[in-house]
C-alpha positions as CSV (number, residue, x, y, z in Angstrom):
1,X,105.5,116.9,101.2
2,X,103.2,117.1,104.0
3,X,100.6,115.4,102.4
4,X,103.1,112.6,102.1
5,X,103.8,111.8,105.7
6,X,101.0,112.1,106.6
7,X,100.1,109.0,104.2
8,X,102.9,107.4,105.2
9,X,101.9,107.8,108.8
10,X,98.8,106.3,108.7
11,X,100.1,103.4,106.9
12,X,102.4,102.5,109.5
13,X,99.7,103.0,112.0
14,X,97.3,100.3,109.8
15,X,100.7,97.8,109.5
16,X,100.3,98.0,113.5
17,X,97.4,97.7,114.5
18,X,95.5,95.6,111.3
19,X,96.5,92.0,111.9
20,X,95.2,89.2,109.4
21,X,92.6,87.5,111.6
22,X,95.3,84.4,111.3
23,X,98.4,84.3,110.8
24,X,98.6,80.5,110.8
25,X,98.5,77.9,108.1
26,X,94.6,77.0,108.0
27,X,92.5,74.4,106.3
28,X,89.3,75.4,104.6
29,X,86.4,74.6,106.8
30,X,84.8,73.0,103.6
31,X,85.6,70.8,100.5
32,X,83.0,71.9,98.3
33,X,82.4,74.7,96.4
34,X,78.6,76.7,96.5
35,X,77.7,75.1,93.6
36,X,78.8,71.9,95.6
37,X,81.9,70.9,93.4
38,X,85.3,69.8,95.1
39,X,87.7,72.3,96.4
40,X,90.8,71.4,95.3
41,X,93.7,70.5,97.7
42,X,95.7,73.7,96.2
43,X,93.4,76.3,97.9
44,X,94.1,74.5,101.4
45,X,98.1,75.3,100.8
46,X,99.4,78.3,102.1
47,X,102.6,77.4,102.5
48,X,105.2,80.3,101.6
49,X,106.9,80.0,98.6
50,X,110.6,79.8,99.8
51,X,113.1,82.3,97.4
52,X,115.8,80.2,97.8
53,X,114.0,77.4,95.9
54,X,113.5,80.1,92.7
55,X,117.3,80.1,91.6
56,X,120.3,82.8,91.6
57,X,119.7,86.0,93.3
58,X,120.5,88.9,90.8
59,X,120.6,92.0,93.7
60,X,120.1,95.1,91.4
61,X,122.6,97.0,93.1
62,X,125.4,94.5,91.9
63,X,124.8,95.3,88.8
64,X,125.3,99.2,88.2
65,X,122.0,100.4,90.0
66,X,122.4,102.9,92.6
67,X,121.0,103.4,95.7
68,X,119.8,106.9,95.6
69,X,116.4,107.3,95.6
70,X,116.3,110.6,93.3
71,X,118.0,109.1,90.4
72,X,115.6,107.5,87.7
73,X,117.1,104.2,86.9
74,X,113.5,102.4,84.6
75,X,116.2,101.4,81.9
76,X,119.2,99.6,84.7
77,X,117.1,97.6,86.3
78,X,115.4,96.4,83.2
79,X,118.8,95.4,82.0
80,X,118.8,93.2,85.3
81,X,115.6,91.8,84.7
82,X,116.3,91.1,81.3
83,X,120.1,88.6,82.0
84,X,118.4,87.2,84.7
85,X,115.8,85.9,81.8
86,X,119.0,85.4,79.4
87,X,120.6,84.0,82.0
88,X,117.9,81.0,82.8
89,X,116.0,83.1,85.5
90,X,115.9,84.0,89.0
91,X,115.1,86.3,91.8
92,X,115.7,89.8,90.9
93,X,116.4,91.4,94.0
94,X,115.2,94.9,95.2
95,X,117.7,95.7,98.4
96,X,117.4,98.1,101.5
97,X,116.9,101.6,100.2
98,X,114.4,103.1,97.6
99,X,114.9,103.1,93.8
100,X,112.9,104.8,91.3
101,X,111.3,103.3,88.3
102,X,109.2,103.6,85.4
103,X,107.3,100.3,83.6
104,X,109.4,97.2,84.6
105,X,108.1,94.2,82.5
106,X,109.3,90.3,83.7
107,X,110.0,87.6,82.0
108,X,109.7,83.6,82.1
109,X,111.9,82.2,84.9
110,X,112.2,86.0,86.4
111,X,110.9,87.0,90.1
112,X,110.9,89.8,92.0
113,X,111.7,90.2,95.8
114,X,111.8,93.4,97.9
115,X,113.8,92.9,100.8
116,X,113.1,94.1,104.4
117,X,113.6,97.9,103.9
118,X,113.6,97.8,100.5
119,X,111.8,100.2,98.2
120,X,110.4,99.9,94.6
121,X,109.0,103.2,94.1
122,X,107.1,104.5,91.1
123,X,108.0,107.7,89.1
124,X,105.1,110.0,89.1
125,X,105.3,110.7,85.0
126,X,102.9,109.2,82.9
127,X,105.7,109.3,79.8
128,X,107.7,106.8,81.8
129,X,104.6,104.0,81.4
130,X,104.4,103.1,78.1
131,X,101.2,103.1,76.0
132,X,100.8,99.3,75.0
133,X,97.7,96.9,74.1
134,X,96.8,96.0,77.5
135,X,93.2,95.5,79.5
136,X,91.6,98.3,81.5
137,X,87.6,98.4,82.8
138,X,87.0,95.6,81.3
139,X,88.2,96.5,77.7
140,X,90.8,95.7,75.4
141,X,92.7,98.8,74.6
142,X,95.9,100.9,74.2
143,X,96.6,102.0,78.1
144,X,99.6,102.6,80.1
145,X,101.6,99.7,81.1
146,X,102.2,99.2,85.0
147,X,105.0,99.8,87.2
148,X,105.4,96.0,87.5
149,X,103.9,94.1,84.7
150,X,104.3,90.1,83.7
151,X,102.9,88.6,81.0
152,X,102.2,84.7,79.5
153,X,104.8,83.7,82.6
154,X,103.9,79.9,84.3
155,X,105.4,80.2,88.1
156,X,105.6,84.0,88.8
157,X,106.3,85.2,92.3
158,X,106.5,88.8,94.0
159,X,107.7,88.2,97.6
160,X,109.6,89.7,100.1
161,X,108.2,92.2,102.9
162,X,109.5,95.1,100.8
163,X,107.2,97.9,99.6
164,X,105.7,98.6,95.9
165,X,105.3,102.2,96.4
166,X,103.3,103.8,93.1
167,X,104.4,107.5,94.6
168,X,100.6,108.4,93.3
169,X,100.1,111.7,95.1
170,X,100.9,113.8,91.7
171,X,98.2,111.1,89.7
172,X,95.5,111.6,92.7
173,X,95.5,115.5,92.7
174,X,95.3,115.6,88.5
175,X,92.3,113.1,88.7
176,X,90.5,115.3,91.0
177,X,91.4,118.7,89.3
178,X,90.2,116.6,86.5
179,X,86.8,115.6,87.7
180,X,86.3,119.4,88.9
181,X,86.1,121.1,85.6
182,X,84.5,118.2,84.7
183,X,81.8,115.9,86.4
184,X,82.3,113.1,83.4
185,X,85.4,113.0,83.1
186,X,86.0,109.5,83.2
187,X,88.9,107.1,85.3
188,X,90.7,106.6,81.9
189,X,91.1,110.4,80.8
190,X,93.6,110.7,84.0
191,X,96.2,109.5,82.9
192,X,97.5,106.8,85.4
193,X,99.4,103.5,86.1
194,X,98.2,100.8,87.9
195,X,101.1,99.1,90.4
196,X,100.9,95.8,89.1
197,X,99.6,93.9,86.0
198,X,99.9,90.3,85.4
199,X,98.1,89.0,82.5
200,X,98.1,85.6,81.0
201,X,100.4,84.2,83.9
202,X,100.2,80.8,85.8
203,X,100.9,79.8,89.4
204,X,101.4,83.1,90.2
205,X,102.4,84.1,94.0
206,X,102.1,87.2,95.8
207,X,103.6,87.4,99.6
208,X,104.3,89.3,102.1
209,X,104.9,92.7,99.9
210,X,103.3,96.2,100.5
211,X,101.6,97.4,97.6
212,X,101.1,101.0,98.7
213,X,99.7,104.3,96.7
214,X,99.0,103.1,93.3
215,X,98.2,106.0,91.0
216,X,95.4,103.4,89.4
217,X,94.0,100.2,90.5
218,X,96.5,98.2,92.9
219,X,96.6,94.8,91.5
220,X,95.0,93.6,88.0
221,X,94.9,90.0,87.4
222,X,93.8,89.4,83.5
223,X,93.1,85.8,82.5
224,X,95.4,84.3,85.5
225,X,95.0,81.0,86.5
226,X,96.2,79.4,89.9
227,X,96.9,83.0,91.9
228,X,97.7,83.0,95.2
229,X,98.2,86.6,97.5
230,X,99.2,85.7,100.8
231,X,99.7,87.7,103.9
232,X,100.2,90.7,101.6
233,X,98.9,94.7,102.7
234,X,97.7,96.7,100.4
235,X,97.1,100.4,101.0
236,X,96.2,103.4,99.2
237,X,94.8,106.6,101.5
238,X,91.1,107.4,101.3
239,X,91.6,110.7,102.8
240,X,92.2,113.9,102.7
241,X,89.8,115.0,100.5
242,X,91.7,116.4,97.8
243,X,94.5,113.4,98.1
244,X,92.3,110.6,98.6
245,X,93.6,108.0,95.7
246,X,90.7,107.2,93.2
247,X,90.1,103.8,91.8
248,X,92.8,102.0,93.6
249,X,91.1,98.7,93.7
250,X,93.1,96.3,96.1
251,X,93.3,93.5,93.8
252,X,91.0,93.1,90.3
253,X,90.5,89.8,89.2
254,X,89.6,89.9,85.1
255,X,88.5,86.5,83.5
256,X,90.6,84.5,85.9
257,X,89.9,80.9,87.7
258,X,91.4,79.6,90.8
259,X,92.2,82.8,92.7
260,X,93.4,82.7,96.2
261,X,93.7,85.6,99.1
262,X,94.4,84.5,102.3
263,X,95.6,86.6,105.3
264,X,95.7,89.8,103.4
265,X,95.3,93.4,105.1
266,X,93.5,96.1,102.9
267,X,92.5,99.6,102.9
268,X,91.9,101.6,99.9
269,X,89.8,104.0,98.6
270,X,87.9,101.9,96.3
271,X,86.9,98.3,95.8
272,X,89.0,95.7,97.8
273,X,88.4,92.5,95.9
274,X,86.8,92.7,92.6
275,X,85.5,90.7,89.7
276,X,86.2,91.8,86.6
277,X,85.2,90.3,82.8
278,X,83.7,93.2,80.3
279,X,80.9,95.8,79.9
280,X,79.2,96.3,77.3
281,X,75.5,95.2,75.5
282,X,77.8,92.9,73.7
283,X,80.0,91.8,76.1
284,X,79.4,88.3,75.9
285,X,80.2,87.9,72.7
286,X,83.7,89.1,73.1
287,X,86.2,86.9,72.8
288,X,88.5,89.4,74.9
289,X,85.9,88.9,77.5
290,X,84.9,86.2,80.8
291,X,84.1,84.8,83.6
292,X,85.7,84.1,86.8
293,X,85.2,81.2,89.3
294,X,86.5,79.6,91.8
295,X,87.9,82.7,94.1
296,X,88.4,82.1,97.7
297,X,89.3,85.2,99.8
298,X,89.4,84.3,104.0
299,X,91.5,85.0,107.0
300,X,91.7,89.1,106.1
301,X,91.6,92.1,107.7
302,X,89.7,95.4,106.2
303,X,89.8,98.8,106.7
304,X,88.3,101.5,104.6
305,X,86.7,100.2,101.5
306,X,84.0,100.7,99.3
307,X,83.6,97.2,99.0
308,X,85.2,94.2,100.6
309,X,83.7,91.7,97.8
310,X,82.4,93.2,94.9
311,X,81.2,91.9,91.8
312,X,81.2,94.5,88.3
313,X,81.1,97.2,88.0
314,X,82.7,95.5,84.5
315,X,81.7,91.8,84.9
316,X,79.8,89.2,82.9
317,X,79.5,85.9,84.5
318,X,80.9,85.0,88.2
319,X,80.5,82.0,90.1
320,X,81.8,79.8,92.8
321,X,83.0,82.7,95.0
322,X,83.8,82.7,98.4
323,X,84.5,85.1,101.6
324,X,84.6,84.1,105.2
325,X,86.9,84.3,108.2
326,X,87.3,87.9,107.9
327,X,87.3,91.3,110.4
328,X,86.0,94.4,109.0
329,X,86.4,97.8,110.4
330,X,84.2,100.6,109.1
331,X,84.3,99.4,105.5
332,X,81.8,100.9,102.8
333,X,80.2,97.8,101.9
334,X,81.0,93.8,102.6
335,X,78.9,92.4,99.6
336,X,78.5,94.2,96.4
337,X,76.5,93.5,93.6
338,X,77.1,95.8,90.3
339,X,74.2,95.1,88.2
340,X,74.7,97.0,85.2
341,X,71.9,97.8,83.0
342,X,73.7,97.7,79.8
343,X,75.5,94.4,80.4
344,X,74.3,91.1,80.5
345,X,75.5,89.5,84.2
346,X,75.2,86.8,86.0
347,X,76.4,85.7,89.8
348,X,75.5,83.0,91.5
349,X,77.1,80.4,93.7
350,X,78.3,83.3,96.0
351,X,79.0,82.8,100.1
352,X,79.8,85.2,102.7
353,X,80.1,83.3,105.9
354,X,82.1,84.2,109.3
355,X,82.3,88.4,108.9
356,X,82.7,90.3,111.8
357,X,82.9,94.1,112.3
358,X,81.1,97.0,111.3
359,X,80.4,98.6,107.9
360,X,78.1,100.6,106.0
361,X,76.0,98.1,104.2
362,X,76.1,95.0,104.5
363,X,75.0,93.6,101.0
364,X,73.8,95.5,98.4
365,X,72.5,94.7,95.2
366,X,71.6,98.1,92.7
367,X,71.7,99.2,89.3
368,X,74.8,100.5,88.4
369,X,75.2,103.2,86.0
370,X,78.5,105.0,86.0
371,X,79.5,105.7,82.1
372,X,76.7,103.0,81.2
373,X,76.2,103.4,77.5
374,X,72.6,100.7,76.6
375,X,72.5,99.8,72.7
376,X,69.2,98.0,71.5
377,X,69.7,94.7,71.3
378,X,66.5,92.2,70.8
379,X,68.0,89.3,72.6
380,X,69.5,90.9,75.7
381,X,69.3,88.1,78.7
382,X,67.5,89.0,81.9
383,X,70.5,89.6,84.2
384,X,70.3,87.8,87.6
385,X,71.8,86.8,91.0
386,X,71.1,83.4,92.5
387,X,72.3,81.3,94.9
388,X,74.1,83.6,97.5
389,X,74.8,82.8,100.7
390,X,74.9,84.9,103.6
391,X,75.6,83.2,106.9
392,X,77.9,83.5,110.7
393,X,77.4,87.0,110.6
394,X,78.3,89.4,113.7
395,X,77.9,92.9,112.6
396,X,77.5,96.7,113.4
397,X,76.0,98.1,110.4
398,X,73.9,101.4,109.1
399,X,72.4,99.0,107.0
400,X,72.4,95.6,106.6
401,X,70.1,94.9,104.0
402,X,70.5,97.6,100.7
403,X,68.7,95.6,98.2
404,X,66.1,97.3,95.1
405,X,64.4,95.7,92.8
406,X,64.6,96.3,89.4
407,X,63.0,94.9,85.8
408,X,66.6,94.7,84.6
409,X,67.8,92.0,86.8
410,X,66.1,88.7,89.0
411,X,67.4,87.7,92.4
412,X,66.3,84.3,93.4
413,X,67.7,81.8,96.0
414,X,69.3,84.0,98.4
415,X,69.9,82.2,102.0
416,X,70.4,84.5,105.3
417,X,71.4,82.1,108.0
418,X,72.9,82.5,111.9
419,X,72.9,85.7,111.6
420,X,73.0,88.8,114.6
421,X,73.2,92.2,113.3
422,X,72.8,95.7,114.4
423,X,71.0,97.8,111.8
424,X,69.9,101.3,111.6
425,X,68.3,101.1,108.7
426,X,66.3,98.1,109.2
427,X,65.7,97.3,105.8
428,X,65.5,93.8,105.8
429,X,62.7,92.9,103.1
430,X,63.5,89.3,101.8
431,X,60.3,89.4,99.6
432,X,62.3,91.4,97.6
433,X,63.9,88.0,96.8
434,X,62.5,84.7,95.0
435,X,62.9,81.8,97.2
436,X,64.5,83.8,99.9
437,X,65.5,81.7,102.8
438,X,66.0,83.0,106.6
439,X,66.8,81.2,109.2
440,X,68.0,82.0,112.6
441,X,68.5,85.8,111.7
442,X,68.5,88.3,115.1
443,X,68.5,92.0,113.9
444,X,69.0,94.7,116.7
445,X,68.4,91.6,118.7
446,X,64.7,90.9,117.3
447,X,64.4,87.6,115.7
448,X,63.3,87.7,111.8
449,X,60.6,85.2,111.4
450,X,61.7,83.5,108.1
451,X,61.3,80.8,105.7
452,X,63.5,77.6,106.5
């Protein structure tokens, strides 16, 4: 119990003092993608969606849930969900107090709002998630469902500035019991839920919400198109040690296209944003399997993270991606690039531009090789990054530069522009990179001498 306030503590203290860097409307600064395709006109509205637009308010309390937080009520409020679809849809509504849930699974024409004070909060059982054909680390398999999960729905919304709590203390303490008899285990031997799954959804909405101590990763977007997660906070502790919550990823993004976060605060013990798309030798030639493009993530606000943009550690092909107008305070990494050595993988047309803060590293491109399992394969492509830009950078970092070579990948066509960093490492070797460009770069307020 302890343990719990003082989680719920520090949340309150991040909800106070982490502020999106704007809480206005704001147009992109550019048109164009990296690659130097259009930017369509849907990425420049943030305009809330408004719930009174989405239809009949179905307030679960109205119909036979109670408002006692002890009482385990998975199969009542799925009954709601479920006339609300019969019904023609509309806005299931989560009211002030905190109800307790298992796997809730939405329909067409169904949404979900949490209302000022109100609390969704996740039962800490694995037997109240059902095992279903779903997609975890970047496989198709028979995992546990979510404690929110929508599937194949066009116009999806969560909204409301309610809380999603996945109550993932119990999930957290067995992982790392786990992982102490034994080094290997892997993330998918602890048995755990993710908060929220949405898979195979369109113009899909996330606002204002607290997604808050997922037992698993936080968000998981799988083959999405047209997503949108504004001015939400995500949270998941990174300490104490032994209640630190493993692999809650802010917001995974799996084969998707056209993915929007915009004035978003995060801190969780694992990757922020991620892009997801398979593992594997044969990866690519997985239908399952995919790229994502076209991801725009500005106007946030980080705390603790291992990454605030990472690409893998289960991805294939990534490109037109885009960070900027951001704050970062004391994160892990800003710019992460998995390279596994098993998978074929490929990002390019990536920009990190207007980043202020201080983190660990800055970029860093590495092998990766967590539960990496190589087969021979005589046609395996060269895996590479290209075309990344790094530019408007203001930065305290241990080290800004945390790049290795290796005959399992090529980097070519990296650009470091505008840039005034602190670095303790002072690392910086663009050699490293083919075609590297550097211009105007300042590290601990020496100028690099660079390529233009």
């Amino acid at each position: 119990m302890k343990r719990k306030k003082v989680s719920m503590i520090w949340l309150l203290a991040m909800l106070i003092t982490v502020v999106p860097v704007s809480a206005k409307k704001k147009k992109t600064v550019t048109d164009r993608w990296p690659d130097g395709t259009p930017v369509s006109a849907w990425f420049s509205d943030t305009t809330k969606v408004d719930v009174a637009s989405l239809g009949r308010r179905y307030v679960i309390t109205d119909y036979g849930v109670a408002n006692d937080s002890t009482l385990l009520q998975t199969e009542r409020i799925q009954a709601v969900i479920d006339l609300c679809a019969r019904e023609g849809g509309g806005v299931v509504v989560i009211p002030p107090g905190t109800f307790l849930s298992g796997a809730l699974f939405f329909r067409q024409g169904t949404h979900l709002h949490l209302s000022e004070g109100g609390t969704l909060k996740g039962i800490d059982a694995i037997k109240h998630y059902p095992l279903l054909k779903t997609r975890m680390e970047g496989q198709t398999l028979d995992y546990f469902a979510a404690l929110v999960n929508a599937d194949g729905i066009d116009g999806f919304s969560i909204t409301g500035t309610g809380i999603i709590n996945g109550n993932g203390l119990r999930f957290w303490e067995e992982f790392w019991i786990r992982r102490k008899f034994n080094p290997q285990c892997t993330n998918l031997e602890a048995l755990r839920p993710r908060l929220v799954y949405i898979s195979n959804c369109k113009n899909v909405t996330v606002q204002d919400v607290h997604l808050v101590n997922s037992g698993f990763w936080t968000n998981h977007l799988y083959r999405c198109e047209r997503v949108k997660y504004l001015g939400c906070t995500i949270y998941a502790p990174h300490t104490p040690e032994d209640a630190k919550a493993p692999s809650s990823d802010a917001i995974d993004i799996d084969v998707c296209k056209d993915v929007l976060v915009n004035g978003c605060c995060i801190s969780v013990n694992d990757d922020a944003v991620v892009l997801k798309g398979g593992k594997g030798t044969w990866a690519d030639r997985n239908p399952d399997n995919g790229p994502n493009s076209c991801v725009l993530i500005q106007n946030c606000h980080y705390g603790f993270v291992h990454g605030c943009l990472t690409l893998g550690s289960e991805s294939l092909h990534d490109w037109n991606v885009v960070i900027r107008n951001c704050q970062v305070d004391k994160a892990a990494r800003v710019l992460w690039l998995k390279m596994r050595p098993d998978t074929p993988q490929h990002y390019e047309y990536v920009t990190v531009e207007n980043m202020k803060g201080s983190c660990g590293s800055f970029l860093v491109v590495r092998p990766w090789t967590q539960f990496f399992a190589p087969e021979k394969r005589d046609d395996m492509p060269l895996s590479q990054c290209n075309n990344i830009v790094i530019r408007n950078i203001d930065m305290d970092c241990n080290n800004f530069f945390d790049v290795g070579p290796s005959d399992k990948y090529a980097l070519n066509d990296f650009t470091f522009e505008h840039i005034r960093v602190s670095d303790r490492k002072n690392a910086f070797q663009p050699s490293l990179i083919g075609n590297a460009k550097v211009n105007d770069v300042v590290i601990n307020g020496q100028p690099v001498i660079g390529r233009p």
